[in-house]
N, C-alpha and C positions, 0 to 999 in steps of 0.2 A: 562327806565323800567316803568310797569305800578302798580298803585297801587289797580288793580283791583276796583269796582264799590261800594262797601260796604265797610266804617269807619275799617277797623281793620279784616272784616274777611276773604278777598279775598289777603291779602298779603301772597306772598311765602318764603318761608325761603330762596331761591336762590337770590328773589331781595330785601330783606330783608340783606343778605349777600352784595350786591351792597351797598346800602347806606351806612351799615355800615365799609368798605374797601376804601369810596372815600377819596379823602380829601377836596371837596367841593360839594354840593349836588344841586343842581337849581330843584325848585321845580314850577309846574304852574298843580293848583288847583284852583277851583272857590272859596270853601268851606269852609271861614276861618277856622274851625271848625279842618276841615282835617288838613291844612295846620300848625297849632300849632302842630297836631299829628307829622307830618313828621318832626318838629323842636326840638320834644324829642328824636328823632331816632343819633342827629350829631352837632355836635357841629359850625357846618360852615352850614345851608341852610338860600339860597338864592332865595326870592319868583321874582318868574319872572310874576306875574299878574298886576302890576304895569303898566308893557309895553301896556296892551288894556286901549284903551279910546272910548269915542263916538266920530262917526267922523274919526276916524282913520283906515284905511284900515288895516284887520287883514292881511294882507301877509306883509306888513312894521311889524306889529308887529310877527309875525314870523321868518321874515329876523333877527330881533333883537333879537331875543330868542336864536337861533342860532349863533347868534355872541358871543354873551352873555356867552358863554358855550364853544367855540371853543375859545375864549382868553384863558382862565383857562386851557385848551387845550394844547394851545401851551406855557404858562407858566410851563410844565413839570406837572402839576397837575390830577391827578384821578377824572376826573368827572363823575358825576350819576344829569342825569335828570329821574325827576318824575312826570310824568302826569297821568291823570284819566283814570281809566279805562284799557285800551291796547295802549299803546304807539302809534304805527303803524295804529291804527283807529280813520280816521277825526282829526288828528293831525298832519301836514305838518312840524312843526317845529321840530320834532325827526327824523325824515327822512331827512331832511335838514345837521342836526347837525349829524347824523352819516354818511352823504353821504360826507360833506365838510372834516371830519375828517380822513375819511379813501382813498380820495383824497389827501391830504395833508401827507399821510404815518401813520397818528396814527392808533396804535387797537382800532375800537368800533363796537359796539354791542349792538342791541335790545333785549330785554326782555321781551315777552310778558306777557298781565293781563288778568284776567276777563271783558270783554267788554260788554258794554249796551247789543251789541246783543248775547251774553252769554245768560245775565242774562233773555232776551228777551220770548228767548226760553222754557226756563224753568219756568217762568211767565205767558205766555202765553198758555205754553202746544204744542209747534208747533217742529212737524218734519219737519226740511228740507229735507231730505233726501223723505217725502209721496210723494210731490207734488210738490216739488224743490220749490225755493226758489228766487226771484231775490230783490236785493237792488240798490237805486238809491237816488242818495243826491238828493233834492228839486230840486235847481235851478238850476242842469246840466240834470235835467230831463226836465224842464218847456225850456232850452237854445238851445237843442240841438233835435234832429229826434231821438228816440230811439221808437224802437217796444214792446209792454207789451205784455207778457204770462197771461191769463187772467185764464188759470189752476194750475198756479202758487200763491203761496205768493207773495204779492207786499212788502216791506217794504223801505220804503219814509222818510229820515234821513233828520233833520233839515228844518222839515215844517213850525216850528217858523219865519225863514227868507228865507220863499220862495220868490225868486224872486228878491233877494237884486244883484244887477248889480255894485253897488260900494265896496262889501265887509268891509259898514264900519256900518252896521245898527247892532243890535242886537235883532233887532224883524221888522217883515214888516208888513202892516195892514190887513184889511181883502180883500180890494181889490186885493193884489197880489194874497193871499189865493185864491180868487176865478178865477182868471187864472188859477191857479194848480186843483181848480174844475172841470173847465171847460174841463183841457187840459184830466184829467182822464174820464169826463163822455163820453168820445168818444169812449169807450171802457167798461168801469162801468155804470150799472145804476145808479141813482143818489138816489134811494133805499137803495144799497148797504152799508150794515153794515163795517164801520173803528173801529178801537180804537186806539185812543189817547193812546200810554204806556211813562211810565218814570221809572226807575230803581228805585228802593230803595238804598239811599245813609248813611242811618244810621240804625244800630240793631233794633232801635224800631220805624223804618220806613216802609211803608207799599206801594209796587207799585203803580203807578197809572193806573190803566187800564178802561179806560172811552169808554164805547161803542158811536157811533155816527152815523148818514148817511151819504154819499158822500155827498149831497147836503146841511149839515148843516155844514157842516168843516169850509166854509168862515167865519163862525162866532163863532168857538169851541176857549178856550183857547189852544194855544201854547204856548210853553216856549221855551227856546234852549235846555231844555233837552229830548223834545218832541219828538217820534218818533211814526209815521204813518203807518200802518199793515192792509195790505186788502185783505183778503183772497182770496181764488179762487172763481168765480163766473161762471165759465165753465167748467166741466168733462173734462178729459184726454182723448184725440181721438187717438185710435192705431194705428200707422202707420201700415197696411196690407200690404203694397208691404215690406217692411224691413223685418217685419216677417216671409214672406213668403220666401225671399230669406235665412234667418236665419236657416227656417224648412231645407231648402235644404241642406244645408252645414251641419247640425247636421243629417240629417237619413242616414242610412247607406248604402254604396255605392251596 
């Protein structure tokens, strides 16, 4: 289940009802702050952020998050993990753990939370639905051939470690950044206005939303809570022949 993106005000009474029904709760939070919160909710949690280190490839520590929680599992016990945000988003290890369990024959189930890009939205002031919307994690964008809509929203998850090839870094330097420059200005100016956004993770916290250029990014702070947003830099061009066949279909025979 997620614990939505803000301290206390994005939990739901539904997964509020979860933690309080388990009989062991595995909890992985960055935030020691949070993570006391979620230790007054139960008498049994269990922080699983132990399992990341430097050095160590985050899918071994996934693998282990997931094991961690499918023991308790199959010990007859009620488990409730609890992660940041939305369970199901940029989080392999709940998707893991509810895939092995309901392979194995147990009941489990996701619960979704308020997610960065939630909170994004409404920070930012952005419809997706004006100009559609595409997302793309860093380094499966910088690894792989994918085509940008450039009348589109761009938003670029986890620019902090673009570029990381071994999944064990927790920040890459400016040099990989500026590959991910490079690979954008192919299609962006290098004019073009980004912002740097980061959720608000406490009441008396305040987003980050840092205007920037493309071409100054190799050298902007990231964090890993970093997320990258680049508007549309090309009008919407109509398709004319689709419409046309559209007009046909709709006039009357």
């Amino acid at each position: 289940m997620g614990l939505g993106m803000m301290l206390g005000a994005h939990l739901t009474p539904r997964a509020l009802g979860r933690i309080e029904q388990a009989d062991v709760v595995f909890v992985a939070v960055s935030d020691p702050l949070v993570e006391q919160w979620v230790q007054g909710m139960h008498p049994d949690v269990r922080s699983l952020q132990p399992l990341y280190a430097e050095g160590k490839s985050r899918h071994d520590t996934y693998r282990e998050m997931a094991a961690m929680m499918l023991a308790e599992v199959r010990a007859g016990k009620r488990v409730c993990g609890v992660f940041y945000g939305h369970p199901g988003v940029f989080a392999q290890a709940p998707h893991r753990a509810v895939a092995m369990a309901r392979e194995e024959g147990f009941e489990a189930s996701m619960e979704p939370g308020v997610s960065a890009e939630d909170c994004l939205y409404a920070d930012l002031g952005i419809d997706p639905g004006e100009f559609g919307c595409q997302h793309y994690e860093a380094s499966q964008l910088m690894f792989y051939r994918r085509r940008l809509d450039t009348s589109a929203y761009l938003v670029i998850w986890q620019p902090g470690v673009a570029g990381d090839r071994s999944y064990r870094r927790f920040s890459t330097p400016a040099s990989h950044r500026k590959l991910l420059v490079d690979l954008l200005a192919v299609d962006y100016p290098l004019d073009h206005e980004c912002t740097i956004y980061e959720a608000a993770t406490l009441p008396i916290q305040t987003p980050r939303i840092e205007r920037t250029s493309l071409g100054s990014l190799a050298d902007a702070r990231l964090d890993a809570q970093s997320t990258l947003v680049l508007p549309p830099c090309k009008p919407l061009r109509r398709n004319e022949a689709l419409l046309e066949r559209l007009a046909a279909i709709d006039s009357p025979a």
